[in-house]
Structure formats: structure tokens, C-alpha cells
C-alpha positions as CSV (number, residue, x, y, z in Angstrom):
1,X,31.6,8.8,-38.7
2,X,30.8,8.2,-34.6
3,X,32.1,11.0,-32.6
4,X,33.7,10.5,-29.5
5,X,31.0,10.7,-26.1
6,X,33.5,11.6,-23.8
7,X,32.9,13.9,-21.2
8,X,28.7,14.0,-22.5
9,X,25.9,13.5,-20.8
10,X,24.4,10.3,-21.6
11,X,20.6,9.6,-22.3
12,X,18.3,7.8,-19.4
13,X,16.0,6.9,-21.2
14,X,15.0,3.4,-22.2
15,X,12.8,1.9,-25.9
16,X,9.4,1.6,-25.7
17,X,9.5,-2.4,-25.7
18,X,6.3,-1.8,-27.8
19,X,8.4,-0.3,-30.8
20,X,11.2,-1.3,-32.8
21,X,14.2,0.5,-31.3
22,X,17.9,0.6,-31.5
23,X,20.8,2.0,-29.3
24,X,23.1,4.7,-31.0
25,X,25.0,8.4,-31.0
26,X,22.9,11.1,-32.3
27,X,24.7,13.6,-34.0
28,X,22.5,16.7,-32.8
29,X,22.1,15.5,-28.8
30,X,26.2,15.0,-29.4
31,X,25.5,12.0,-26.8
32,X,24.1,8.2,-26.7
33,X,20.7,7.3,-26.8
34,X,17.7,5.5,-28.4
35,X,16.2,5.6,-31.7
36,X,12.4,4.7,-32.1
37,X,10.5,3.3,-35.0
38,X,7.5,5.2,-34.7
39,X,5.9,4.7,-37.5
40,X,6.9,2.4,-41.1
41,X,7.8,5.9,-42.7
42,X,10.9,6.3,-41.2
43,X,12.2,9.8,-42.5
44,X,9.3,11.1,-40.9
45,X,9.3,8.9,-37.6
46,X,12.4,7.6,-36.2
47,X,12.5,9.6,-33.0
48,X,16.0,10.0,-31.5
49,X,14.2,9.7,-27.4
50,X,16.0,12.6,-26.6
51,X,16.1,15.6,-28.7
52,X,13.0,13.8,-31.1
53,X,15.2,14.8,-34.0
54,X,14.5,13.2,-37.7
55,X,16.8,11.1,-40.2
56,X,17.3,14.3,-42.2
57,X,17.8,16.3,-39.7
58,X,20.9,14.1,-38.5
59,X,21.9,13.4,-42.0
60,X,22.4,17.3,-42.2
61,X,24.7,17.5,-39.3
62,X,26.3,14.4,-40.2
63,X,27.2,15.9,-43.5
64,X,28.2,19.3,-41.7
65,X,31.2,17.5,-39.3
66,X,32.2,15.4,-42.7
67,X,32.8,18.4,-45.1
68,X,33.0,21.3,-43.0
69,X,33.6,20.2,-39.4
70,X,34.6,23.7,-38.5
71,X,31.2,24.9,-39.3
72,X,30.5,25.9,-35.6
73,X,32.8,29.0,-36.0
74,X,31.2,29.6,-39.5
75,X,29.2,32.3,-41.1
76,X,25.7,30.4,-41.0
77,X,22.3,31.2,-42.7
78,X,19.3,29.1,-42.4
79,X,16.0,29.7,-44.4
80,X,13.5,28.5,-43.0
81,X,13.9,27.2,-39.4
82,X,12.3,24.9,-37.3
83,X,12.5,21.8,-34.4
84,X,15.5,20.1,-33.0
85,X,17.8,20.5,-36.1
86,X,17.5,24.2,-36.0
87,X,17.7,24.4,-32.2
88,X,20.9,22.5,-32.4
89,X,22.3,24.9,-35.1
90,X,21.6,28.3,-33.4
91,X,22.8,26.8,-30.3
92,X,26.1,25.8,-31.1
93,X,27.2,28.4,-33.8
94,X,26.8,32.1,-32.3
95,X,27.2,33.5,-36.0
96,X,24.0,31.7,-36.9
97,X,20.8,33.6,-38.5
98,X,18.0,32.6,-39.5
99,X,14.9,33.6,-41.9
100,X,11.2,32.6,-42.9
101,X,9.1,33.7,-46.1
102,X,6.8,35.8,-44.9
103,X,4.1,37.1,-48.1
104,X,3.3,40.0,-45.8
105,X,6.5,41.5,-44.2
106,X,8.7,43.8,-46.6
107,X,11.8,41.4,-46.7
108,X,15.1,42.6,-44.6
109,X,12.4,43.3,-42.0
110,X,11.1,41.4,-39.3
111,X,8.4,39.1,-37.2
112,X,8.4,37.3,-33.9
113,X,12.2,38.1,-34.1
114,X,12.9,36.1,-37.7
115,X,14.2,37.9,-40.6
116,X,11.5,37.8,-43.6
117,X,13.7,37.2,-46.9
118,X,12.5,35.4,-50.5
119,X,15.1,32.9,-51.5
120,X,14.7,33.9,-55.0
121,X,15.3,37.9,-54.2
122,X,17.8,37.9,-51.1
123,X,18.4,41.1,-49.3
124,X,21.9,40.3,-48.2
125,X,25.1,41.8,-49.3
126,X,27.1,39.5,-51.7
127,X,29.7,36.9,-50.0
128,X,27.7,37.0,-46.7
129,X,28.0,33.8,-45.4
130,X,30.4,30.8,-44.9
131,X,27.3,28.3,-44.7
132,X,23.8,28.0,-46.2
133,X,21.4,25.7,-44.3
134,X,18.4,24.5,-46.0
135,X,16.3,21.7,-44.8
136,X,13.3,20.5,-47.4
137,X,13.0,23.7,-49.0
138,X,13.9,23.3,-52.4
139,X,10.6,21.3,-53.7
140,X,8.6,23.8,-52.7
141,X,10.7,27.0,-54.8
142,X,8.6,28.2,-57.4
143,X,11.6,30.1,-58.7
144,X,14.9,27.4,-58.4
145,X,16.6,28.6,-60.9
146,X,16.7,32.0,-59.3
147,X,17.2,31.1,-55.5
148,X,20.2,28.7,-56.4
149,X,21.6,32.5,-57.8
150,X,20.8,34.0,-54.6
151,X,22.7,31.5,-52.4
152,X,25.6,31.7,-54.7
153,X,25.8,34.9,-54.4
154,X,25.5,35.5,-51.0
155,X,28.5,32.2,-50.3
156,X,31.8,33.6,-49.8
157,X,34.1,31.8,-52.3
158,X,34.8,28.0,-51.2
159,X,31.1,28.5,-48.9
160,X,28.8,25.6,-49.2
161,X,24.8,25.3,-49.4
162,X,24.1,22.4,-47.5
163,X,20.3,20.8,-47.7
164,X,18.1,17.9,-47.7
165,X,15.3,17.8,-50.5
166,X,13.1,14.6,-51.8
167,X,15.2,13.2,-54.3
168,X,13.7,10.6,-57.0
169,X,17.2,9.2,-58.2
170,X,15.2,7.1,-60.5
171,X,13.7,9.6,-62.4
172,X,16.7,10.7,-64.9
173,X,14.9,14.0,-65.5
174,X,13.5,16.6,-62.7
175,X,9.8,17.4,-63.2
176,X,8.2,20.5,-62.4
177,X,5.0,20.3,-60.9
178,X,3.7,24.0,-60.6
179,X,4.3,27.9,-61.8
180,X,2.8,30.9,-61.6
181,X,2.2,33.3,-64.5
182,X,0.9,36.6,-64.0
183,X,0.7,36.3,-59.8
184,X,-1.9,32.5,-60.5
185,X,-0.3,29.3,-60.0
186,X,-0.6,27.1,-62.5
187,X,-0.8,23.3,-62.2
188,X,1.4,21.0,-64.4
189,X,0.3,18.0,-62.2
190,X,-1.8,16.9,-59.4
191,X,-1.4,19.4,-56.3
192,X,0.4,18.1,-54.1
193,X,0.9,20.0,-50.3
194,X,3.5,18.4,-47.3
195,X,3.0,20.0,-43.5
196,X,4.2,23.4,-43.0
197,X,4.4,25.2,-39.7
198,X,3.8,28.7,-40.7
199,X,0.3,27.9,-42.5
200,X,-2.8,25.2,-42.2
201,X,-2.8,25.0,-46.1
202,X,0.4,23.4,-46.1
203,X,3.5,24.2,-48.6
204,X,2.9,22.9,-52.5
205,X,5.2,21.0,-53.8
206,X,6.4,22.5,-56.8
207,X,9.5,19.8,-58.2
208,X,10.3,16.4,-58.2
209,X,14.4,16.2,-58.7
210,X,15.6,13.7,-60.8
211,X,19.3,12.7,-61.9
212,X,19.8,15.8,-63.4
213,X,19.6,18.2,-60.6
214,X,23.5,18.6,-59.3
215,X,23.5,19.7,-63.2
216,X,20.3,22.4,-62.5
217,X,22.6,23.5,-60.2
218,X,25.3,23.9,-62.0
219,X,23.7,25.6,-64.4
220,X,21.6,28.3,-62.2
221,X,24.5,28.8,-59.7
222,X,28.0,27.3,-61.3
223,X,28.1,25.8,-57.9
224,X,29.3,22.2,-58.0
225,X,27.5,19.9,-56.0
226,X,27.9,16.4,-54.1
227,X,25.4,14.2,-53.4
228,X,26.5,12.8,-49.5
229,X,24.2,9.2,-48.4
230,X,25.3,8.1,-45.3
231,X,22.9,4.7,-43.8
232,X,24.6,4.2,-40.4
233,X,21.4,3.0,-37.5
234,X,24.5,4.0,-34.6
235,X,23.6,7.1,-35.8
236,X,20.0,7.1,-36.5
237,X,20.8,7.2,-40.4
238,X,17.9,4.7,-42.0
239,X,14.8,5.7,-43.9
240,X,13.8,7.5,-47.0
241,X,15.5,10.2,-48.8
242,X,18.4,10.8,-46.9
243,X,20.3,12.3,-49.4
244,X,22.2,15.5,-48.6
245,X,23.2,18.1,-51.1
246,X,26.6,20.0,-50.8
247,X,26.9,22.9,-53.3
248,X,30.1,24.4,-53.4
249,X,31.2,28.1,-54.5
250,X,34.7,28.0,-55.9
251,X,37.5,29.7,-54.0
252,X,38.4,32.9,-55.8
């Protein structure tokens, strides 16, 4: 879906001739401008040259204006925060919020002005929020089944968890890589870590979700969930797991 440009400010700036590149409409800068190839990994490194946004990060929004395009006047959450995507949320949607997992902070409290919370042990009241954000979150949960609980409970009815996750579609089952017992993680496979901002040890990667995972969902939450692909390059939409997840809470 291409929104219209009118009346936005268009992007200057030109392709690195160096680099494959294509022109487009970028969900996030809401304007035209050029996507860069980076590097061969695309999910990773095919730069919008303005806002230097990510597939998934588009994908997201792309997924917010298809099911819920009022979403700017929405009740919004986000765990875990962080570069354009984020930016672009908090900007645009005054009732946004935000929150980090922070070991050491008491959660409902705060650091650097963000909220710590658990998504397994929420602190907010039930039917919070319109809108859960999460953006590659959910393979490093140690506790799924219980976080998927916690977001139900804090949707209003007919509120949506919206999220982007590595998703093996050719696995048929989901396969947990790590747990703790008794405070010690415990390794089922090989360790595995992907970048995270917060801390030079990186975040462990705890599932790989298979087929079966709107079903997980189903089963931890009762939310229902869609799985939304959209490969569109006008939009920057091309690379690796580009899947996003919409898990909805039933209207009373």
C-alpha cells in the first residue's frame, strides 16, 4: 500500500553509484527517497538514505497503516525501544510509552527516563493499551508462554500485539534453545547471541519459531494471530524475515 506524498518533503539525496539502490516511499520518513544495498544481508542492511531505517522496521509500520491505520491516536506500548522505528513511533503518537528490561531497576521504576518492566511480570493495570509494539523481542524471552499472558492482559479487548521475530516457516515445530532452572541457564543447543544495545554480551537467543507459533499463541494468550508478508522494493520491503505478527484480543 503506497501512501500519498503530497504536501511532504522529499529526500535530496542521491544512491551511492557504488551500491545497488532503488528509488521508493519509506513508510517511517512518510516521504520519497533511496534505498541502499549495503550489504547481501538485507534485513540487516538496506538503509532507507534518509531516516537509515531497516526492512523490519518498515514492515512494522507498514503493517500498522494496513490493520490499524488509526494507530497514531492509539494507546501505544513499546518494549524495548530503539533507532528510527522507535523514533518514528514516539513522534507521531503522543500516547506512546515505552520500556527496557532492566535486571537492576525494581520494575514500574525508572532509568535515563525509560520505564524498567519484565515482559513476563508486567506492572501495568489490565486493558492498558490499544497497541503493543515489539520489534525482535520474542526470540530472546526466556519465559513466552508467560509474556504472551502479559500482553494479553494488558490489550484492551479488540487491542493488537504487533511484532517482528525470526521466523523459520520451514521448521513445522518451534524449538527452544535455552532455560533457566533454579536462576542458571541452561543450554538445549549451541548459544547463540544477536547485537543488543543495552549490553556488550549481546541478547541469547532463546527460540527458533516454527509453523506452530500463531498456535503457542493461541494457547499462552487466546489471542489470535496473523501472519502479515508484504515484499514491495517502492517501499523498501525485500530481505529476510519480514514477517510481521498481529495478535489480536477479542472485543468483549
Amino acid at each position: 500500500m503506497r501512501l500519498s506524498t503530497r504536501g511532504l518533503r522529499r529526500s535530496r539525496a542521491v544512491a551511492d553509484p557504488e551500491l545497488p539502490s532503488n528509488e521508493g516511499y519509506c513508510p517511517i520518513c512518510e516521504s520519497d527517497v533511496v534505498f541502499t544495498e549495503m550489504q547481501s544481508w538485507l534485513r540487516d542492511h538496506y538503509l532507507c538514505n534518509r531516516c537509515k531505517s531497516i526492512p523490519r522496521n518498515r514492515a512494522l509500520v507498514n503493517a500498522l497503516n494496513a490493520f490499524r491505520p488509526d494507530w497514531k491516536s492509539l494507546s501505544m506500548h513499546e518494549s524495548s525501544p530503539g533507532g528510527p522505528l522507535s523514533e518514528y513511533l514516539g513522534r507521531c503518537n503522543e500516547n506512546y510509552s515505552a520500556s527496557h528490561y532492566f535486571p537492576d531497576i525494581p520494575r514500574g521504576q525508572y532509568k535515563d527516563g525509560i520505564r524498567s518492566e519484565d515482559l513476563s511480570r508486567l506492572t501495568f493495570a489490565d486493558e492498558a493499551f490499544d497497541l503493543v509494539v515489539t520489534s525482535d523481542v520474542f526470540e530472546h524471552v526466556m519465559e513466552p508462554e508467560s509474556a504472551f499472558s502479559e500482553i494479553a492482559r494488558v490489550l484492551k479487548p479488540g487491542g493488537m500485539h504487533v511484532f517482528t521475530m525470526p521466523y523459520y516457516g520451514e521448521m513445522a515445530r518451534s524449538r527452544q534453545r535455552a532455560h533457566v532452572v533454579d536462576t542458571e541457564i541452561v543450554f538445549l543447543e549451541e548459544p547463540v547471541y544477536h547485537g543488543n544495545p543495552l549490553s556488550e554480551e549481546g541478547s541469547l537467543v532463546t527460540y527458533d519459531w516454527g509453523r506452530d507459533f500463531p498456535f503457542l499463541v493461541w494457547q499462552f494468550s487466546s489471542l489470535v494471530t496473523t501472519t502479515f508478508v508484504v515484499r514491495d522494493r517502492r517501499l523498501g520491503l525485500d530481505g529476510e524475515f519480514l514477517e510481521v505478527f498481529i495478535s489480536e484480543k477479542h472485543a468483549a
